[in-house]
FILUMPA-449750 format. One line per 8 residues: their letters; for each residue x, y, z of N, C-alpha, C, O. Coordinates in steps of 0.05 Angstrom, whole numbers, plus 32768, in hexadecimal, padded with zeros to 4 digits. Layout:
# residues N
a	X,Y,Z,X,Y,Z,X,Y,Z,X,Y,Z ~ ...
END
This chain:
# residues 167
xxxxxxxx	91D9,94AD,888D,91F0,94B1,887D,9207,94BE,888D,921E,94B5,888B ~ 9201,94D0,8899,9216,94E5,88AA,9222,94D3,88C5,9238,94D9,88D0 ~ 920F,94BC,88CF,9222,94AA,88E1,922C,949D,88D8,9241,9496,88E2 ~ 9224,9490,88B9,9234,947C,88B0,9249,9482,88A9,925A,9470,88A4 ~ 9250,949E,88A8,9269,94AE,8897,927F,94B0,88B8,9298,94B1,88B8 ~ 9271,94B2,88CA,927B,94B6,88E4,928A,94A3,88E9,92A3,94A3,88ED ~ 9275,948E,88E9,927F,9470,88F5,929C,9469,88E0,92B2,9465,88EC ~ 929B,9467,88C5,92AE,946C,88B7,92CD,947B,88B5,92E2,9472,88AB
xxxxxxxx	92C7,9493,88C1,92E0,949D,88CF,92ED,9495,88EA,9304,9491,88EF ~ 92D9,9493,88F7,92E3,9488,8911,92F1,946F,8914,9302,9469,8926 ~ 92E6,945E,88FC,92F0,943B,88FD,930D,9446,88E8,9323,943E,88F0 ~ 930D,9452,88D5,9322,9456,88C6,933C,9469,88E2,9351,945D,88E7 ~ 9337,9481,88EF,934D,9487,88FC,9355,9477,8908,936A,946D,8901 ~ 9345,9469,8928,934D,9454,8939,9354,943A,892B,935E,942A,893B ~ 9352,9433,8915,9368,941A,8907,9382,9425,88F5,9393,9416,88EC ~ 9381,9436,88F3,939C,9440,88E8,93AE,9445,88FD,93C5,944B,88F7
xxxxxxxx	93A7,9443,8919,93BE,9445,892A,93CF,942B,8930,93C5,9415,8930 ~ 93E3,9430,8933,93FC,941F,892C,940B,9411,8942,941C,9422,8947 ~ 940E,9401,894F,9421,93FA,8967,9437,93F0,895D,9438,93E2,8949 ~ 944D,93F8,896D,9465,93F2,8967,946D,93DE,897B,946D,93E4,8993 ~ 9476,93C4,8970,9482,93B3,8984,9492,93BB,8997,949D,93D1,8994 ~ 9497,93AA,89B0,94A8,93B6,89C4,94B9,93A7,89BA,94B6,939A,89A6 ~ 94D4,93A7,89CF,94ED,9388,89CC,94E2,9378,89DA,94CB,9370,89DA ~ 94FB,936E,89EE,94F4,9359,89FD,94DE,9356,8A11,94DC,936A,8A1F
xxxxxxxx	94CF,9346,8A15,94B6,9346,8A2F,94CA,9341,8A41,94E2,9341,8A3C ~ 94BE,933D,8A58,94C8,933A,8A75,94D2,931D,8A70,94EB,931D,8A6F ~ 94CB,930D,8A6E,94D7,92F0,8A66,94F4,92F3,8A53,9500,92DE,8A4E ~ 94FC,9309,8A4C,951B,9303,8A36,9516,92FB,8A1E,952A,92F4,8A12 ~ 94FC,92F9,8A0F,94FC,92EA,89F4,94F2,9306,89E8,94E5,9319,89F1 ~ 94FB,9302,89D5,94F8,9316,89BD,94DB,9317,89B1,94C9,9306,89B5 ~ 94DA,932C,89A2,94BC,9323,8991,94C1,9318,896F,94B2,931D,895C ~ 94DF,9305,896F,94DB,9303,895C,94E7,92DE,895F,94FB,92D2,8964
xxxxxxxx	94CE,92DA,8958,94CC,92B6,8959,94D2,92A8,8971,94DB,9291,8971 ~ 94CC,92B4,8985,94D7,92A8,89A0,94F5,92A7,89A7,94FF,929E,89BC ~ 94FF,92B1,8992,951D,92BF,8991,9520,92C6,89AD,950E,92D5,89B5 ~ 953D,92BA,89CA,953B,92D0,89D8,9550,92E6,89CD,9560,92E7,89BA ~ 9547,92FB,89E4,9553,9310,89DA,956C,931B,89D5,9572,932B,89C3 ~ 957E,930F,89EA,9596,9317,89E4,95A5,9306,89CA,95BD,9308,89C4 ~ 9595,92F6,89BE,959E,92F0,899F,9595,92FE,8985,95A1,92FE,896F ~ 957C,930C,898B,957C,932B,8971,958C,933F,8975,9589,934E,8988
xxxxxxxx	959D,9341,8966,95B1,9362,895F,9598,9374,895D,9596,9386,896D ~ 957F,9370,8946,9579,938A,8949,9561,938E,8936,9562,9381,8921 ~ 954A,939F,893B,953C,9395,891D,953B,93BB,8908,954C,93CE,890A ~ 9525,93BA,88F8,9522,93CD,88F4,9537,93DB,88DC,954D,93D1,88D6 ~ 952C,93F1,88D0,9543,9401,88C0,955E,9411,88C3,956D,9416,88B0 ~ 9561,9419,88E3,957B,9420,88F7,958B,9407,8900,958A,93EE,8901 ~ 959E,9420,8906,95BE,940D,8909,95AF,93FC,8921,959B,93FF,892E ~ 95C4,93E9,891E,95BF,93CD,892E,95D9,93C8,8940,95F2,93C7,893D
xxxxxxxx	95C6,93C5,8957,95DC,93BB,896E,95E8,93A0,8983,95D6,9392,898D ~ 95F8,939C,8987,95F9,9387,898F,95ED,9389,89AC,95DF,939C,89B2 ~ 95F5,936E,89C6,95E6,9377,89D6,95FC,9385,89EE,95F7,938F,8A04 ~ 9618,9381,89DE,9629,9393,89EE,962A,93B2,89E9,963A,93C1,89F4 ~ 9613,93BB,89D4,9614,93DD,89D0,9626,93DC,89B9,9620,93EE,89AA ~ 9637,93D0,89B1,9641,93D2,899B,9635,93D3,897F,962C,93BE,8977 ~ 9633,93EA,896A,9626,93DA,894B,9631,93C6,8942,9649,93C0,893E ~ 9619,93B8,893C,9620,93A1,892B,9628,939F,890B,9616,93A9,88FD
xxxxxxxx	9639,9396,88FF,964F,9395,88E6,9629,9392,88D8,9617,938B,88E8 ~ 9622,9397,88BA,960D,9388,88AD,95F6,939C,88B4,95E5,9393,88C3 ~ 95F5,93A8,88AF,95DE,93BE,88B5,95CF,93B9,888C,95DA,93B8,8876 ~ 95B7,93B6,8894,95B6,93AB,887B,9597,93C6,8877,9587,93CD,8888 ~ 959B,93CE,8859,957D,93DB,8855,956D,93BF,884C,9572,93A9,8844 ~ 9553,93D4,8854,9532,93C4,8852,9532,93C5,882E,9537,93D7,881E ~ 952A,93AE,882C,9525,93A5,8803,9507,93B5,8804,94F6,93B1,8815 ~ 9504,93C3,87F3,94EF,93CA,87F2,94D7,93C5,87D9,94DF,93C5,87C2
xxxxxxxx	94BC,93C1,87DC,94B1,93BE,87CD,9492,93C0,87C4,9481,93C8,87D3 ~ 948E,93B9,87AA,9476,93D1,879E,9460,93CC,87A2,9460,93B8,87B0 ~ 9447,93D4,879D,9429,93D5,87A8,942A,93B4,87A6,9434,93A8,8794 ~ 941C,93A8,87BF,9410,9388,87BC,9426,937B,87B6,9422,9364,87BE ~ 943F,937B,87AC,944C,9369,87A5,9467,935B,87B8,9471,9367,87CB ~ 946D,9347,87B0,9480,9334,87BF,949D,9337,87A4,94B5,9331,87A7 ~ 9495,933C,8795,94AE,9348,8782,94C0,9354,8781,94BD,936C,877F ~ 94DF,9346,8781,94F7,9355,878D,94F9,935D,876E,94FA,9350,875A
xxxxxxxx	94FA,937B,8774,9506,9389,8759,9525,938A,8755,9535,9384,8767 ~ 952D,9393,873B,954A,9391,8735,955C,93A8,8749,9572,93A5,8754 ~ 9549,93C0,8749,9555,93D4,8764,9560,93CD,877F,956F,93D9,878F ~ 9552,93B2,877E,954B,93AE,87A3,9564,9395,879E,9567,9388,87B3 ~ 9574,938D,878B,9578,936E,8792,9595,9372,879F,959C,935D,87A9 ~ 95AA,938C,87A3,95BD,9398,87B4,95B4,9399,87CF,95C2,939A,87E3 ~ 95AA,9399,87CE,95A3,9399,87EF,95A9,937B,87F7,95B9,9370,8806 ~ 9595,9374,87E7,9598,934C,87EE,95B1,9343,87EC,95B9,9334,87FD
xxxxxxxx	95C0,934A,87D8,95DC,9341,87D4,95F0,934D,87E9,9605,9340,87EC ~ 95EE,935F,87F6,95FA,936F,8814,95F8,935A,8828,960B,9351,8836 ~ 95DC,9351,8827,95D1,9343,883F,95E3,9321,8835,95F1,9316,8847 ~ 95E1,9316,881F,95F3,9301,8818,9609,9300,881F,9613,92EB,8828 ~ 961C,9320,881D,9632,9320,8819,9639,931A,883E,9647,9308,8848 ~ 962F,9329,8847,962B,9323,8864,962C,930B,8877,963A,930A,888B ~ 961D,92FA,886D,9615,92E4,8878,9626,92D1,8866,9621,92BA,886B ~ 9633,92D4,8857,9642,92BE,8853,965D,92C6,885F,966D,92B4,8861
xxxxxxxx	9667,92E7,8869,967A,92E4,887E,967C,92E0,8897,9690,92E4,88A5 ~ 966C,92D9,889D,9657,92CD,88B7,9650,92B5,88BA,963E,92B3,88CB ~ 965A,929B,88AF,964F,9289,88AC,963D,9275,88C2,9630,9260,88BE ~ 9643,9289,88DE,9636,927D,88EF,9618,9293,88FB,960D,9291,8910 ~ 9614,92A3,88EA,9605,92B7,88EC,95E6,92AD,88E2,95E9,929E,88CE ~ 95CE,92AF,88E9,95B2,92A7,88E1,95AA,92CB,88DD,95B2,92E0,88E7 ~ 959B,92C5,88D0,9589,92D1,88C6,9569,92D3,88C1,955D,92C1,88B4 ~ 9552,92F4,88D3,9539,92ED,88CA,9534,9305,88B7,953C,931C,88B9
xxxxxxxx	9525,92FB,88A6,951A,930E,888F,94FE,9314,8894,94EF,9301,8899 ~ 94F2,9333,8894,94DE,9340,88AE,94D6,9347,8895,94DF,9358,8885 ~ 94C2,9337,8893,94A2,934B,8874,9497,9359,888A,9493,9354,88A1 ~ 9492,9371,887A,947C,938F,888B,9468,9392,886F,9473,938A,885A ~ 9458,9399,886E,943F,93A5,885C,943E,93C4,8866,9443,93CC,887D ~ 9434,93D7,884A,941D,93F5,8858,9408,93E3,886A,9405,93CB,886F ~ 93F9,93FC,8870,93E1,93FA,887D,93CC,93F1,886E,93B7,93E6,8876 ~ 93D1,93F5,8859,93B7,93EF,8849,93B4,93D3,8841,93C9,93C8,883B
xxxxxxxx	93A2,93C5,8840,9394,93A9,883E,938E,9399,8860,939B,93A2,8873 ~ 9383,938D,8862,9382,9374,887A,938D,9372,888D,93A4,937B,8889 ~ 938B,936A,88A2,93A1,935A,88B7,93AA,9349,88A4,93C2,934A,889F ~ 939A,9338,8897,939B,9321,8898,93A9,9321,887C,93BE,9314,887D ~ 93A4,932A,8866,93B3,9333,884F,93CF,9341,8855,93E0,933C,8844 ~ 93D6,934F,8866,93F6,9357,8869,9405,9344,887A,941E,9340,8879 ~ 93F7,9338,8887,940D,9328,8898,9412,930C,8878,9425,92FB,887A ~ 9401,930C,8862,9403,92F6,885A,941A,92FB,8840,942C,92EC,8839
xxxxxxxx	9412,931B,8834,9423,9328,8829,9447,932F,8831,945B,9330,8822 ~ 9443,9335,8850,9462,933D,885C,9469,9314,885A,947B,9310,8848 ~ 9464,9306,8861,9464,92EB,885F,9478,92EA,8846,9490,92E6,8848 ~ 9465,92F1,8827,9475,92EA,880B,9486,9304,880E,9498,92FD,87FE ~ 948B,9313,8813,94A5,9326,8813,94BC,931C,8818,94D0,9318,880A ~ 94B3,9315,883D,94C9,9300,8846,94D5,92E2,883A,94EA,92D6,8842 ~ 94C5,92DB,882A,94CB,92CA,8819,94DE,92C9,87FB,94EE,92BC,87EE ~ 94CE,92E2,87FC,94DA,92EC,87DE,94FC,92ED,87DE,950A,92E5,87CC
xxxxxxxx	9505,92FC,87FB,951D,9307,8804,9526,92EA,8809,9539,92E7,87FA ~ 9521,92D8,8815,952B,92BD,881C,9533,92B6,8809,954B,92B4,8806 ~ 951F,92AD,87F2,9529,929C,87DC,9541,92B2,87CD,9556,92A5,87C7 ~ 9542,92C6,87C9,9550,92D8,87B7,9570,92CB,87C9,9580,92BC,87BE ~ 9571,92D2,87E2,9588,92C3,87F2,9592,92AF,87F4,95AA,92AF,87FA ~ 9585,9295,87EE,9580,9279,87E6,9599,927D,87CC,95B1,9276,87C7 ~ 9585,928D,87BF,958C,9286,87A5,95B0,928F,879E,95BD,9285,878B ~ 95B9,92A3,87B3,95D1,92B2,87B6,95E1,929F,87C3,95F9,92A5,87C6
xxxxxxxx	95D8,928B,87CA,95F2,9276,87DE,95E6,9273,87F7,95E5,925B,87FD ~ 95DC,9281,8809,95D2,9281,881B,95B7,9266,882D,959F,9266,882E ~ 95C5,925B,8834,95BD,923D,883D,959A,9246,884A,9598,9259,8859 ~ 9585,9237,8843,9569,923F,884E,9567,9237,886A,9552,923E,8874 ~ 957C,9225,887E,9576,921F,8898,9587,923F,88A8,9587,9243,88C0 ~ 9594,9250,8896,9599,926C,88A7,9584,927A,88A4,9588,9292,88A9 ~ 956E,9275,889D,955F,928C,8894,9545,9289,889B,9536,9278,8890 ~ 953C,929C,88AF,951C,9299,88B5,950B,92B4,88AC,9517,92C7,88A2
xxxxxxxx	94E9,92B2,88B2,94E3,92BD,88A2,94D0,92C6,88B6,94CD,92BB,88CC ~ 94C5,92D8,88AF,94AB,92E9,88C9,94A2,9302,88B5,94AE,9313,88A7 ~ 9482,92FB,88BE,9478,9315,88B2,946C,932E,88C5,946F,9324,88DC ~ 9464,9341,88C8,945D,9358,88D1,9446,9365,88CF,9439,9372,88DF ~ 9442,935C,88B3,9425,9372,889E,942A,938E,88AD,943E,9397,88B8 ~ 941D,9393,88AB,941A,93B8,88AF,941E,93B9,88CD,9418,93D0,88D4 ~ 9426,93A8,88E3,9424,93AC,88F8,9444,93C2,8903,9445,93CF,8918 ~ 9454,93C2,88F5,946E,93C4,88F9,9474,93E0,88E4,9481,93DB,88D0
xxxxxxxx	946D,93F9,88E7,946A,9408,88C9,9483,941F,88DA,9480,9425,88F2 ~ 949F,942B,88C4,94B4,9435,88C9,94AE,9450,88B9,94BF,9461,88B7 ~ 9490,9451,88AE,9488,946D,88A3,946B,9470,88AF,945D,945C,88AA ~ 945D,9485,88BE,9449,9482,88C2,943C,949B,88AC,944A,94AB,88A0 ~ 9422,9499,88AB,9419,94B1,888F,9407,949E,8880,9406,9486,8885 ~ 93F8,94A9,886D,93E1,949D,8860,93EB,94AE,8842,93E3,94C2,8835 ~ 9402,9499,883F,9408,94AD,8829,9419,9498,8817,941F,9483,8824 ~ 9423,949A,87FA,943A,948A,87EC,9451,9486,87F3,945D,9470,87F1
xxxxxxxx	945A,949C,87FC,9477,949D,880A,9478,948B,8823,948D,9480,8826 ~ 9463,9487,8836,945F,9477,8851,9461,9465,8845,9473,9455,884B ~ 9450,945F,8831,9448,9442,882F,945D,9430,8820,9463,941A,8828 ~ 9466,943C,880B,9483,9435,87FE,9497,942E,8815,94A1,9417,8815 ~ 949B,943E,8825,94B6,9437,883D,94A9,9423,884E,94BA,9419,885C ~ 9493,9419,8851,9480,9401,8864,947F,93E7,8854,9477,93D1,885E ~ 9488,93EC,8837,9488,93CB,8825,94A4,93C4,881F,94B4,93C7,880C ~ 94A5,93B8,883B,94CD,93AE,883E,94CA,9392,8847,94B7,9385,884F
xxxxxxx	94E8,938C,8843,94EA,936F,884F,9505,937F,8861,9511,9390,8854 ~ 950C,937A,8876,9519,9381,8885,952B,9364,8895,9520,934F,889B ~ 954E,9369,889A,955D,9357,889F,9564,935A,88BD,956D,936F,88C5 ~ 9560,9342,88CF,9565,933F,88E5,9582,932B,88EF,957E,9313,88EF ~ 9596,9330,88F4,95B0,9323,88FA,95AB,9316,8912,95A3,9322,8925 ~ 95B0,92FB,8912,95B5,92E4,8931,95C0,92DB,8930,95C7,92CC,891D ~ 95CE,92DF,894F,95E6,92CD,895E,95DF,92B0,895D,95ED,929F,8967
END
Protein backbone atom coordinates (compact mmCIF):
# COMPACT_ATOMS: atom_id res chain seq x y z
CA UNK A 1 0.00 0.00 0.00
CA UNK A 2 2.76 2.59 1.09
CA UNK A 3 4.56 2.02 -2.56
CA UNK A 4 1.48 2.17 -4.24
CA UNK A 5 0.85 5.58 -2.53
CA UNK A 6 4.56 6.40 -3.55
CA UNK A 7 4.41 5.39 -7.03
CA UNK A 8 1.20 7.61 -7.12
CA UNK A 9 2.88 10.76 -6.06
CA UNK A 10 5.73 10.44 -8.01
CA UNK A 11 3.69 9.75 -11.42
CA UNK A 12 1.24 12.69 -10.28
CA UNK A 13 4.42 15.45 -9.56
CA UNK A 14 6.60 14.44 -12.68
CA UNK A 15 3.33 14.82 -15.08
CA UNK A 16 2.19 17.95 -13.78
CA UNK A 17 5.31 19.55 -15.08
CA UNK A 18 4.70 21.76 -17.87
CA UNK A 19 6.90 22.79 -20.99
CA UNK A 20 6.55 25.84 -22.47
CA UNK A 21 6.98 26.07 -26.22
CA UNK A 22 9.95 27.81 -27.62
CA UNK A 23 9.48 30.22 -30.94
CA UNK A 24 11.17 29.67 -33.91
CA UNK A 25 13.49 26.33 -34.43
CA UNK A 26 16.59 26.86 -36.22
CA UNK A 27 14.82 26.32 -39.62
CA UNK A 28 12.56 29.95 -39.22
CA UNK A 29 9.14 28.16 -38.86
CA UNK A 30 7.15 28.81 -36.05
CA UNK A 31 5.41 26.30 -33.84
CA UNK A 32 2.32 27.34 -35.06
CA UNK A 33 1.14 25.32 -38.21
CA UNK A 34 4.31 25.48 -40.02
CA UNK A 35 3.69 29.19 -39.96
CA UNK A 36 7.23 30.72 -40.69
CA UNK A 37 8.15 32.94 -38.28
CA UNK A 38 8.50 36.19 -39.20
CA UNK A 39 4.64 36.05 -40.15
CA UNK A 40 3.40 35.53 -36.25
CA UNK A 41 3.10 38.97 -34.43
CA UNK A 42 2.77 37.11 -31.36
CA UNK A 43 1.02 34.47 -29.23
CA UNK A 44 -0.09 34.32 -25.70
CA UNK A 45 -1.98 36.84 -23.21
CA UNK A 46 0.94 39.88 -23.49
CA UNK A 47 1.33 42.66 -25.78
CA UNK A 48 2.18 41.55 -29.17
CA UNK A 49 4.91 42.50 -31.35
CA UNK A 50 5.69 42.93 -34.66
CA UNK A 51 8.93 41.64 -36.09
CA UNK A 52 10.26 45.19 -36.31
CA UNK A 53 9.92 45.55 -32.19
CA UNK A 54 7.09 47.54 -32.70
CA UNK A 55 3.45 46.57 -30.74
CA UNK A 56 1.14 45.37 -32.73
CA UNK A 57 -2.47 47.49 -33.09
CA UNK A 58 -5.18 44.27 -31.74
CA UNK A 59 -3.89 42.98 -28.64
CA UNK A 60 -6.84 40.88 -28.01
CA UNK A 61 -7.78 39.09 -24.35
CA UNK A 62 -7.99 35.22 -24.09
CA UNK A 63 -12.17 34.19 -24.12
CA UNK A 64 -12.34 32.34 -21.30
CA UNK A 65 -14.08 29.27 -20.31
CA UNK A 66 -15.88 26.91 -17.79
CA UNK A 67 -15.07 23.34 -16.43
CA UNK A 68 -15.14 20.83 -19.77
CA UNK A 69 -16.85 23.15 -21.85
CA UNK A 70 -16.47 24.63 -25.45
CA UNK A 71 -19.28 27.24 -24.48
CA UNK A 72 -18.79 30.88 -25.25
CA UNK A 73 -20.64 32.58 -22.47
CA UNK A 74 -22.47 36.00 -22.71
CA UNK A 75 -19.30 37.54 -20.59
CA UNK A 76 -16.76 36.30 -23.00
CA UNK A 77 -18.66 37.37 -26.38
CA UNK A 78 -16.67 41.27 -26.16
CA UNK A 79 -13.73 39.93 -26.53
CA UNK A 80 -14.82 38.12 -29.75
CA UNK A 81 -16.41 41.20 -31.03
CA UNK A 82 -12.83 43.27 -30.38
CA UNK A 83 -11.23 40.47 -32.29
CA UNK A 84 -14.12 41.06 -35.25
CA UNK A 85 -13.86 44.52 -34.97
CA UNK A 86 -10.20 44.10 -35.74
CA UNK A 87 -10.02 41.98 -38.50
CA UNK A 88 -12.50 43.48 -40.42
CA UNK A 89 -10.08 46.72 -40.29
CA UNK A 90 -7.55 44.55 -41.56
CA UNK A 91 -8.99 43.06 -44.29
CA UNK A 92 -5.88 41.53 -45.36
CA UNK A 93 -5.04 40.26 -41.89
CA UNK A 94 -5.53 36.09 -41.09
CA UNK A 95 -6.13 34.90 -38.11
CA UNK A 96 -5.30 31.66 -35.54
CA UNK A 97 -7.55 30.84 -32.69
CA UNK A 98 -5.16 28.85 -29.89
CA UNK A 99 -7.60 26.28 -27.58
CA UNK A 100 -5.47 25.65 -24.21
CA UNK A 101 -7.19 23.24 -21.53
CA UNK A 102 -6.16 23.02 -17.30
CA UNK A 103 -4.13 20.22 -16.58
CA UNK A 104 -6.64 18.16 -15.62
CA UNK A 105 -8.04 15.32 -18.04
CA UNK A 106 -5.85 13.46 -20.93
CA UNK A 107 -3.35 14.36 -23.48
CA UNK A 108 -5.63 13.15 -25.51
CA UNK A 109 -8.96 14.72 -24.08
CA UNK A 110 -7.42 18.47 -23.97
CA UNK A 111 -5.90 18.65 -27.13
CA UNK A 112 -9.54 17.41 -28.33
CA UNK A 113 -11.27 19.85 -25.94
CA UNK A 114 -8.77 23.12 -26.79
CA UNK A 115 -9.73 21.79 -30.51
CA UNK A 116 -13.84 22.73 -29.67
CA UNK A 117 -12.79 25.98 -27.87
CA UNK A 118 -10.97 26.93 -30.94
CA UNK A 119 -13.92 26.19 -32.77
CA UNK A 120 -16.29 27.59 -30.64
CA UNK A 121 -14.30 31.09 -31.12
CA UNK A 122 -14.22 30.47 -34.99
CA UNK A 123 -17.78 29.93 -35.53
CA UNK A 124 -18.81 32.86 -32.97
CA UNK A 125 -16.46 35.02 -35.71
CA UNK A 126 -18.04 33.41 -38.73
CA UNK A 127 -21.00 34.30 -37.40
CA UNK A 128 -19.81 38.28 -36.85
CA UNK A 129 -18.86 38.73 -40.68
CA UNK A 130 -15.66 37.29 -40.52
CA UNK A 131 -14.92 35.07 -43.66
CA UNK A 132 -13.82 31.15 -42.43
CA UNK A 133 -10.72 31.06 -45.09
CA UNK A 134 -9.07 34.02 -42.46
CA UNK A 135 -9.34 31.87 -39.78
CA UNK A 136 -7.36 28.87 -38.51
CA UNK A 137 -7.60 26.83 -35.70
CA UNK A 138 -4.94 24.90 -33.34
CA UNK A 139 -5.25 23.28 -30.14
CA UNK A 140 -2.76 23.10 -27.10
CA UNK A 141 -4.66 21.03 -24.32
CA UNK A 142 -2.86 21.66 -21.21
CA UNK A 143 0.49 21.80 -22.95
CA UNK A 144 0.61 25.68 -23.13
CA UNK A 145 -0.74 26.73 -19.36
CA UNK A 146 -0.36 30.99 -18.58
CA UNK A 147 -1.23 29.94 -14.78
CA UNK A 148 0.74 27.28 -13.18
CA UNK A 149 -0.87 25.92 -9.55
CA UNK A 150 -3.24 23.06 -8.83
CA UNK A 151 -5.81 25.27 -8.02
CA UNK A 152 -9.36 27.10 -9.54
CA UNK A 153 -7.84 30.22 -10.18
CA UNK A 154 -4.89 28.33 -12.48
CA UNK A 155 -7.18 26.43 -13.99
CA UNK A 156 -9.90 29.04 -14.87
CA UNK A 157 -7.03 31.36 -16.50
CA UNK A 158 -5.72 27.86 -18.59
CA UNK A 159 -9.54 27.39 -20.27
CA UNK A 160 -8.94 30.11 -23.08
CA UNK A 161 -9.09 30.36 -26.62
CA UNK A 162 -6.42 32.77 -27.40
CA UNK A 163 -6.00 35.20 -30.78
CA UNK A 164 -2.98 35.07 -33.01
CA UNK A 165 -2.60 38.07 -35.82
CA UNK A 166 -0.89 37.11 -39.49
CA UNK A 167 0.83 38.95 -42.01
Amino acid sequence: MVVLVAVAMVTQVTGCQRRRASGAGADGVSPVRGMPADQVYGQGLGPRFGMDGRQVEGQFQAVLFGFDSSQIVDTERAKLEDVARHMRRNPNARLIVEGHCDERGSREYNLSLGERRALAARAYLIGLGITGDRIQTRSYGSERPVAFGHHEEAWRQNRRAEFVIVQ
